[in-house]
N, C-alpha and C positions, 0 to 999 in steps of 0.2 A: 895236658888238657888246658893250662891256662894259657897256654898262647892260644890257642884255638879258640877260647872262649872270647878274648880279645879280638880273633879274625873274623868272626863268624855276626853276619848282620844280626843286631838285638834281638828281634822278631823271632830267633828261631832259639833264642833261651829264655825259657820258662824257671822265673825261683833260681836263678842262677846258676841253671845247669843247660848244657848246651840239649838241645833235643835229640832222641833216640835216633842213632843214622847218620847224624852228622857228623859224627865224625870220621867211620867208615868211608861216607863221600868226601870228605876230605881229603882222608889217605889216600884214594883212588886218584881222585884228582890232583894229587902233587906225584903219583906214580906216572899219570900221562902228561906231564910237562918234566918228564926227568930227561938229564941233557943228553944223555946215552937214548939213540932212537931204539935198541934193541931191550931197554929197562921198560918202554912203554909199551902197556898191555893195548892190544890191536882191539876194532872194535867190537868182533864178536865176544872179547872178553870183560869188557866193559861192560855190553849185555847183562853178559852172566852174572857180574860182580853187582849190578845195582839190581837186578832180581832177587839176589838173593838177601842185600841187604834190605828191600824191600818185604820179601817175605818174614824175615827174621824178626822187621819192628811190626807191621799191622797185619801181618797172615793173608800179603796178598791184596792186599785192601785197596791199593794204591796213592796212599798218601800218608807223610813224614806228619805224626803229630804228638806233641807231649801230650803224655797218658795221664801226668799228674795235674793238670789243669782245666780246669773248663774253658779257659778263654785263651789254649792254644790255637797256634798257625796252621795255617793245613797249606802243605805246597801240591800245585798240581803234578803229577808224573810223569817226567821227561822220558821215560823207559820206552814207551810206545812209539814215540817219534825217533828214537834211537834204534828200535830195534826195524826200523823202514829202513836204516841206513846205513845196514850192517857192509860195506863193502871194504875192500882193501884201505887201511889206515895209511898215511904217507909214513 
């Protein structure tokens, strides 16, 4: 986690901890740039993968935000616009 913490824009670490999620989207997102095109998860499964991470930190809520602070980041939800554009991944 501390390289992540280092990769990760400041904004989205609260008390010096990376925010809930992030780093799941991370993992995800170094799965779909892996150099083997059959290691990278197609886009319906992308879908899946950031709903669920979704669901996991705000129950759905739609938006990534430290629980421990008041004067966390709130990202908007790219899930919706990804899930318009579920079609064959290259």
């Amino acid at each position: 986690m501390g390289l992540l913490n280092r990769a990760v824009d400041v904004s989205l670490i609260v008390d010096g901890v990376v925010m809930d999620g992030v780093d799941s989207v991370a993992e995800l997102a170094f799965r779909c740039v892996a150099t083997d095109k059959d290691d990278r998860p197609d886009s319906r499964e992308i879908v899946a993968e950031l709903k669920r991470i979704r669901s996991r930190i705000r129950g759905g809520c739609g938006v990534l935000s430290a629980s421990s602070s008041s004067n966390a980041a709130v990202v908007p939800d790219p899930i919706k616009s990804l899930a318009s554009n579920t079609g064959p991944s290259n």
